[in-house]
C-alpha positions in Angstrom: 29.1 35.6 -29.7 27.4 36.4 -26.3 24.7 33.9 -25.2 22.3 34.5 -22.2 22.2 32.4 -19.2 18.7 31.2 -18.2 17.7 31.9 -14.4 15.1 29.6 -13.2 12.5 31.8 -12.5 8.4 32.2 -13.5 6.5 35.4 -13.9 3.0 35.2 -15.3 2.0 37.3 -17.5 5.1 39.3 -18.1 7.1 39.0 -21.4 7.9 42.3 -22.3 6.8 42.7 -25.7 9.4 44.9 -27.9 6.9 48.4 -29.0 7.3 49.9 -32.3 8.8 53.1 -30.4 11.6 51.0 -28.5 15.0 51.8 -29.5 17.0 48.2 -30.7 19.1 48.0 -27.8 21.3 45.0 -27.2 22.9 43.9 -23.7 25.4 46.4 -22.7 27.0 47.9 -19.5 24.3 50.5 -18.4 21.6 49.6 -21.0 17.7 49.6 -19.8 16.3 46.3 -17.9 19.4 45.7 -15.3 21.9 45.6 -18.1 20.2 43.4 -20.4 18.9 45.4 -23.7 15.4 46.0 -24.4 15.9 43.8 -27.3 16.8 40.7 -25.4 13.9 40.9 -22.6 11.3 38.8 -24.0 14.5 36.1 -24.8 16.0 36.5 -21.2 12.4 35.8 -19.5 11.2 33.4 -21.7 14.4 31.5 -21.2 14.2 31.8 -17.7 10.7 30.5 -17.8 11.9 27.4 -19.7 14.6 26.3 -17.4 11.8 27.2 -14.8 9.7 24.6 -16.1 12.4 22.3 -17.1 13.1 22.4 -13.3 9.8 21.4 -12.2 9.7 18.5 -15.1 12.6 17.2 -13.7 11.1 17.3 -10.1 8.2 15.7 -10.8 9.5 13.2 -12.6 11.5 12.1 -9.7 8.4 12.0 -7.7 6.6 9.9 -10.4 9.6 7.3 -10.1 9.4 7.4 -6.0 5.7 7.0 -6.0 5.7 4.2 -8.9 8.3 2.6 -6.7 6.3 3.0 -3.2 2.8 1.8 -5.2 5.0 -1.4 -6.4 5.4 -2.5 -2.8 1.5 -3.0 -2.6 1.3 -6.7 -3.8 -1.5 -9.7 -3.0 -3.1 -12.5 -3.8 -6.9 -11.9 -4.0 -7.5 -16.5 -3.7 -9.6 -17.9 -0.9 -6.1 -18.7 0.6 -4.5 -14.9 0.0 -2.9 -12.2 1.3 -2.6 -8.4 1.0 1.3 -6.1 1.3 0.9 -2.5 2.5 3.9 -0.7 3.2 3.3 2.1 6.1 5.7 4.1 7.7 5.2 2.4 11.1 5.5 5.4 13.8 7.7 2.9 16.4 8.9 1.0 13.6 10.1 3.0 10.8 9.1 1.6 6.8 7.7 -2.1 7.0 5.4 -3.6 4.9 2.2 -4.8 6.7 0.7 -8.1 6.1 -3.1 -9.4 6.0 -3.5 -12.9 5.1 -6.9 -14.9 5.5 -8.3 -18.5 4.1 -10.4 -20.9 4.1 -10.3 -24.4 5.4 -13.1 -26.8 3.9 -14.5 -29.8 5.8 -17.8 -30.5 3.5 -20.1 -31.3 5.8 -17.8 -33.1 8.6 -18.9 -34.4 11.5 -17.2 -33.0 14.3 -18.3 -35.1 17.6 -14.8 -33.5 19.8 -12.2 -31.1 19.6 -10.5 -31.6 16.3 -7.3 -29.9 15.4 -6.5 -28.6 11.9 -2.9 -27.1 10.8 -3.0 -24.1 8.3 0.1 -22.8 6.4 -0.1 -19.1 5.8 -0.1 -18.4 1.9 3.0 -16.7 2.6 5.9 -16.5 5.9 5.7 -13.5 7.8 8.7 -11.7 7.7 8.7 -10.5 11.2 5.8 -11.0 13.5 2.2 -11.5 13.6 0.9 -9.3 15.8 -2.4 -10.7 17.5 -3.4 -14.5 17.6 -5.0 -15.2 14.9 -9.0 -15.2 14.2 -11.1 -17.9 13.5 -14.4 -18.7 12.6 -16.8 -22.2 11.8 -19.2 -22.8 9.0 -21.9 -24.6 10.1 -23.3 -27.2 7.9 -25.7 -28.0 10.9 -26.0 -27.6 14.8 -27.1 -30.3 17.2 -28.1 -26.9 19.6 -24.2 -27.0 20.5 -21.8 -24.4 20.3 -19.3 -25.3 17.1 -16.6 -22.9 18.1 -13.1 -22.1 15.8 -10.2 -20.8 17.7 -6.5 -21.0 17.3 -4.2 -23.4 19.3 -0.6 -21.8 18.1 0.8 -20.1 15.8 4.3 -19.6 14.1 5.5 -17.1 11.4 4.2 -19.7 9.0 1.3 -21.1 10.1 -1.1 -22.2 12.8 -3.2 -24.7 14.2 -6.7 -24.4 14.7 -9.5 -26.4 16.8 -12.9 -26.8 16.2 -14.2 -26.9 19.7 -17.3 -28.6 20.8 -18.6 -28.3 24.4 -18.0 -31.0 26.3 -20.8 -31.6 28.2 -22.6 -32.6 24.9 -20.8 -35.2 24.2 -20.9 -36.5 27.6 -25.0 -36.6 28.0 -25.2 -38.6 24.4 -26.3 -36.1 22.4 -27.9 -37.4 19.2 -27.1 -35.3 16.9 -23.3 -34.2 16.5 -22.0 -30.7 15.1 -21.3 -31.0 11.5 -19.0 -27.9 10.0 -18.6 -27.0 6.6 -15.2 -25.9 7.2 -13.6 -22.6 9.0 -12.2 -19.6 7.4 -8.9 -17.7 9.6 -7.5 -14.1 9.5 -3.8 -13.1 10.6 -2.1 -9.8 10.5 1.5 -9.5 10.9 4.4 -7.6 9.1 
């Protein structure tokens, strides 16, 4: 029994429908349609429409598993203390996974008459590298007309340490009322 063999191939609109005048005509050396009989036209391009299709199924369900698996690497914790994973195909750098990670560290109303250093674990370790010092910034709970300032001291992979600065000369002229901070939050980007 002779079977035919499916070429993947699509053409809309064109499955030759068998007239009522068309001679039965099976697949034969010579016979009409390139050797294939007019009988087994509409078989031969339907078939070759399936494997078509079956083609492009199987494509795209490679691409669904690729993009499932690249949509998997964006992970994160949306806490006070959390972090956000974004893989990008770094142009110097190749595939790494970029890192934003930011927090909060509370003070509740402390008074904070000098420099005063606090030490901050990431919620996570960098892999690799933070790229920029990280950012700071204070909460006022209330100013004495000073200048309450939050900047970073160091930084490691996992973690950092932060001062509260207050200007010096206020301290020095007796001022009456000291800076009190409600805390200060910090950003870090790194990969």
């Amino acid at each position: 029994m002779a079977s035919l063999t499916d070429q993947p191939a699509f053409t809309a609109d064109e499955v030759y429908e068998i007239a009522a005048t068309d001679m039965v005509e099976g697949a034969a050396t010579g016979a009409s349609f390139s050797g294939l009989g007019i009988s087994n036209q509409p078989h031969q391009q339907l078939a070759n429409r399936s494997a078509f299709l079956k083609q492009r199924q199987d494509t795209n369900i490679t691409n669904i598993g690729a993009l499932q698996a690249f949509v998997a690497k964006f992970t994160g914790s949306l806490q006070t203390d959390g972090y956000l994973k974004i893989p990008i195909a770094d142009v110097g750098r190749g595939a790494v996974v970029a890192i934003i990670q930011w927090g909060w560290y509370p003070l509740s109303g402390q008074v904070i008459n000098g420099d005063s250093q606090f030490t901050v674990s990431w919620p996570i370790t960098f892999p690799n590298a933070i790229l920029l010092p990280p950012l700071a910034t204070n909460f006022y709970k209330r100013t004495g007309g000073g200048n309450l300032v939050a900047s970073v001291v160091s930084y490691s992979n996992s973690g950092g340490v932060f001062v509260l600065d207050v200007a010096g000369t206020l301290i020095t002229s007796g001022q009456l009322q000291p800076e009190i901070s409600n805390g200060f939050s910090w950003l870090a980007i790194g990969f």
